[in-house]
N, C-alpha and C positions, 0 to 999 in steps of 0.2 A: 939488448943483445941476447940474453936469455931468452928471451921469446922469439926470436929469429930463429936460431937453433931448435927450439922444439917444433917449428915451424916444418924447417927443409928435413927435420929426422922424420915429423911425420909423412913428408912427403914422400921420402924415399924409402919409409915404409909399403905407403900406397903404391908406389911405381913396381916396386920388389913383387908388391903382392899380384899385383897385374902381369908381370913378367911371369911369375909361377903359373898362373891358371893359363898363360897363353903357350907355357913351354908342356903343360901337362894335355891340352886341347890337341897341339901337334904331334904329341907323343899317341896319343891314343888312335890319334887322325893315322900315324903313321901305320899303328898298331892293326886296324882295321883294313886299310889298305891290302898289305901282309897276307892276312886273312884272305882277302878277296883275290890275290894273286894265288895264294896257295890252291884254293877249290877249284878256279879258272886250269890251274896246270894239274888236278886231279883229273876234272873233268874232260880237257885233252886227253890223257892217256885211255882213259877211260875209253874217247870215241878212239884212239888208235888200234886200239884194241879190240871194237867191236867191229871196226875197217877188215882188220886182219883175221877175226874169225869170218866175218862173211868173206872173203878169198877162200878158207875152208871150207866152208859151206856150199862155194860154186866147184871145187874140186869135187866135192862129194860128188854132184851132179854127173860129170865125168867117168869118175869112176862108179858108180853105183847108185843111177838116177831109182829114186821111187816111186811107186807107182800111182796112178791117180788117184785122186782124193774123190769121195762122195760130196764133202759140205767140204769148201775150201776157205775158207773166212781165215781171214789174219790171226796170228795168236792175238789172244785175249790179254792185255798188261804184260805185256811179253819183259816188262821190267822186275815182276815175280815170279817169273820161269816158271810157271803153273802150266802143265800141259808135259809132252814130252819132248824133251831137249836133247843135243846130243854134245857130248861136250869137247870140243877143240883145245887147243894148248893155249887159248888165249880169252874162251868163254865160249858161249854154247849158241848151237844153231840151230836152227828147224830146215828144212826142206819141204816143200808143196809142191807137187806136179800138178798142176791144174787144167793138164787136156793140151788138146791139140788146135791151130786156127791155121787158116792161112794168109788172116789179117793183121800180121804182126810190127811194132813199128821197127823199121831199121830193116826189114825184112820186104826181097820185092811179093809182090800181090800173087797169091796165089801158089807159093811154094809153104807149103804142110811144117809147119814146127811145133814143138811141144813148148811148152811153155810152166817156167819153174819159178816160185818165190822163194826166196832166200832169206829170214831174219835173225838177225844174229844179237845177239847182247852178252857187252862185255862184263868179263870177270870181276871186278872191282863193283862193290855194292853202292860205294858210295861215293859220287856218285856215279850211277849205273846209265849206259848209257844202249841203244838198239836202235839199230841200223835197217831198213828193211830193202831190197834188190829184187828184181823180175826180170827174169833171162830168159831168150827164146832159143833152142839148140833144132837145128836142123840137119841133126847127125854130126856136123862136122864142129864148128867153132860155138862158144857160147859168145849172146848178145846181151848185153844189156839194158833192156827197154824203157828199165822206172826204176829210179833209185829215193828213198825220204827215211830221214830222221824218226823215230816213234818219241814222243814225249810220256812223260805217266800220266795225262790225262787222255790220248788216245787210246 
């Protein structure tokens, strides 16, 4: 009978010890989780934020378009804000005039608009997120022709 007993106490040692590694696996499971919800809803605010400086950024245009550019090329890592930026209430944007066509899309054929890029990146470093827009304004309303995400390998 003694030996039955040390028997089921080992057992229910062993069971004990599998319940712990299994409640400490879900704990951590949990734990990671968490973590991955938390960056997901940084990283939202992040692009709501670089949504909402590019709306500043196409205001600018309106009120105060600038003038053509020589070399028009994208900002360069536009997620290190190297270059000149202008800063919004919500993160910083660039503006590009890039000339005039009268092949623009959303636009009928042959009516003259200028043609502007927009990239914006939001305020929050991390993570950081930029937004880039291409709008044709033909005096009167602005269009939006091209809208893309910049990643930090672009």
């Amino acid at each position: 009978m003694t030996r039955e007993r040390g028997v089921v106490l080992l057992l229910a040692l062993v069971l004990s010890l599998l319940l712990g590694v299994l409640s400490t696996s879900a704990l951590r499971a949990a734990a990671v989780e968490t973590q991955m919800v938390g960056l997901f809803k940084e990283g939202q605010l992040a692009f709501e934020q670089a949504e909402a400086t590019l709306a500043v950024g196409k205001q600018s245009i309106v009120q105060a378009p600038p003038p053509p550019c020589e070399v028009c090329l994208p900002p360069e890592q536009p997620h290190r804000l190297a270059g000149a930026w202008q800063a919004g209430p919500e993160g910083f944007f660039q503006v590009q005039n890039l000339g005039t066509t009268q092949r623009a899309v959303a636009i009928p054929m042959g009516r003259p608009v200028t043609v502007f890029r927009v990239t914006a990146v939001s305020q929050r470093s991390h993570p950081r997120q930029a937004v880039e827009a291409v709008y044709a304004n033909d005096g009167g309303e602005l269009v939006r022709m091209a809208w893309r995400q910049r990643f930090r390998g672009d």
